[in-house]
C-alpha positions in Angstrom: 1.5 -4.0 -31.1 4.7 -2.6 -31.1 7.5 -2.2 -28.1 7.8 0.5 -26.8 11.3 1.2 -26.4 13.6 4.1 -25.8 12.0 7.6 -25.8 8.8 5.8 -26.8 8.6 3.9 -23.7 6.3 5.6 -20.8 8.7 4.2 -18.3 12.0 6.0 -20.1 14.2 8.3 -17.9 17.1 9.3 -20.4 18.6 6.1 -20.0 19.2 6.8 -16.3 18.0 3.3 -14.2 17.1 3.8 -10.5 18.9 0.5 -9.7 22.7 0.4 -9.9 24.2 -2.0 -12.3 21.1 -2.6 -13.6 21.9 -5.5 -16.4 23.0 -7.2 -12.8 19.8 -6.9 -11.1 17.8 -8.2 -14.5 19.8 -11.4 -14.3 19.1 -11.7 -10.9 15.1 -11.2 -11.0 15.1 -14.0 -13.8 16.6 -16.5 -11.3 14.2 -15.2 -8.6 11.3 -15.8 -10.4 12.4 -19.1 -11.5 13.3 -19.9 -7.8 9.8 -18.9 -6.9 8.2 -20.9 -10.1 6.8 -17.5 -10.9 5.3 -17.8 -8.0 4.3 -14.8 -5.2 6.9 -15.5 -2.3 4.2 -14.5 0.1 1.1 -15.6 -0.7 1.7 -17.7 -4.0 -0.6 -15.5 -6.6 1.7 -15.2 -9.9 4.8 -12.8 -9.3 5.8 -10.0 -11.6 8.2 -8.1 -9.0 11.2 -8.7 -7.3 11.9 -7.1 -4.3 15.5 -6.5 -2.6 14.1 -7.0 0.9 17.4 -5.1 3.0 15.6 -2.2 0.0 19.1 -1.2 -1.3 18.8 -1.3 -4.6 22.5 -2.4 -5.5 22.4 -5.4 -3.3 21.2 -7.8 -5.8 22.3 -11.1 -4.2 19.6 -14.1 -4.5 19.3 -14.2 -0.8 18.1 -10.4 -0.7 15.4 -10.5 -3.2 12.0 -12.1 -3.5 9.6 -12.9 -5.9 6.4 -10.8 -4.8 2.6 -9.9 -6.7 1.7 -6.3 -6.7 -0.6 -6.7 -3.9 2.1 -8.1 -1.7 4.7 -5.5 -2.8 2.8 -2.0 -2.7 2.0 -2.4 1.1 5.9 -3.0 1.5 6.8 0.7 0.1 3.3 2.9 0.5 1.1 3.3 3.7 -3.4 2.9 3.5 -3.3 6.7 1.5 -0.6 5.6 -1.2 1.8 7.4 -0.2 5.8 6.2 -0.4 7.1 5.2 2.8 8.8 8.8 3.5 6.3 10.6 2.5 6.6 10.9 -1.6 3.4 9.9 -3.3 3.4 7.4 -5.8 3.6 7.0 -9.4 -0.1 6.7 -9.3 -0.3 9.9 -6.8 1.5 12.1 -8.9 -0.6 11.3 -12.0 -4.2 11.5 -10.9 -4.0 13.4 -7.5 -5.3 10.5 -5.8 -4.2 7.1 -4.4 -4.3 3.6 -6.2 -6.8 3.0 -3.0 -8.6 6.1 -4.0 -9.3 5.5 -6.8 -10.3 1.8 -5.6 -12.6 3.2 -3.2 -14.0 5.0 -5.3 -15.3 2.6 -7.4 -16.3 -0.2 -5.2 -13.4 -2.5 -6.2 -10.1 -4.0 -5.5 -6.7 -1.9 -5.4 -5.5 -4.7 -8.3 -8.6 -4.2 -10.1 -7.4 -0.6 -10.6 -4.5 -1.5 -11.3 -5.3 -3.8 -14.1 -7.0 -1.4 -15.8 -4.1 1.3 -15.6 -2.0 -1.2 -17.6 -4.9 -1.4 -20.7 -5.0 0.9 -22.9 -8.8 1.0 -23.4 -9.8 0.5 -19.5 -7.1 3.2 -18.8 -9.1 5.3 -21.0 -12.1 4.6 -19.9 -11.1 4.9 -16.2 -9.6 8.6 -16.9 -12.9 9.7 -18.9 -15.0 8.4 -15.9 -12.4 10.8 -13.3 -13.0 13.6 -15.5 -16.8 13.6 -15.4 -16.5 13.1 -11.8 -14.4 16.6 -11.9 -11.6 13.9 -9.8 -8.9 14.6 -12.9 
């Protein structure tokens, strides 16, 4: 499978990053996560996310970030509906019209099962197909 890089990259914002010095803050999460053993700072499940817990995103000193799971993280930035702390929906919100815990609901299973299956192709697929029949997308 090949990376997805640049303008091929769903993530891509020309180039912009939402974190100041950015190549900084990637140094950083590496020794995070190795100070965690990859390890979710809260409730031990693997990590995949650093967090900068004063949330200003150029402060990237070791002693303001922490390794976190998705589970532990979303709750830190959106509210029960999904929406951003401030009111701004999410990613998620923006894309379907409905919360990661929507959806969840929806379907009789867990906010990280959802998840999941956003980040494979085929169960992404599947899960969009299934909205539309349900006139939800």
């Amino acid at each position: 499978m090949p990376f997805k890089t640049g303008t091929n990259n769903p993530r891509w914002n020309n180039g912009n990053s939402e974190y100041p010095n950015h190549s900084e803050f990637k140094r950083a999460r590496i020794k995070v996560l190795q100070r965690s053993k990859g390890k979710c700072e809260i409730c031990g499940a693997p990590a995949r996310l650093v967090h900068h817990i004063d949330e200003e995103k150029n402060n990237h000193s070791l002693d303001n970030l922490i390794a976190l799971c998705t589970i532990c993280h979303t709750p830190l930035h959106c509210d029960k509906n999904g929406k951003r702390v401030g009111g701004r929906p999410t990613k998620y919100g923006l894309i379907y019209g409905k919360s990661l815990y929507d959806i969840a609901e929806i379907f009789g299973v867990s906010y990280g099962a959802v998840y999941n299956w956003l980040h494979k192709p085929e169960k992404k697929k599947w899960l969009e197909d299934k909205l539309k029949e349900m006139n939800l997308l």
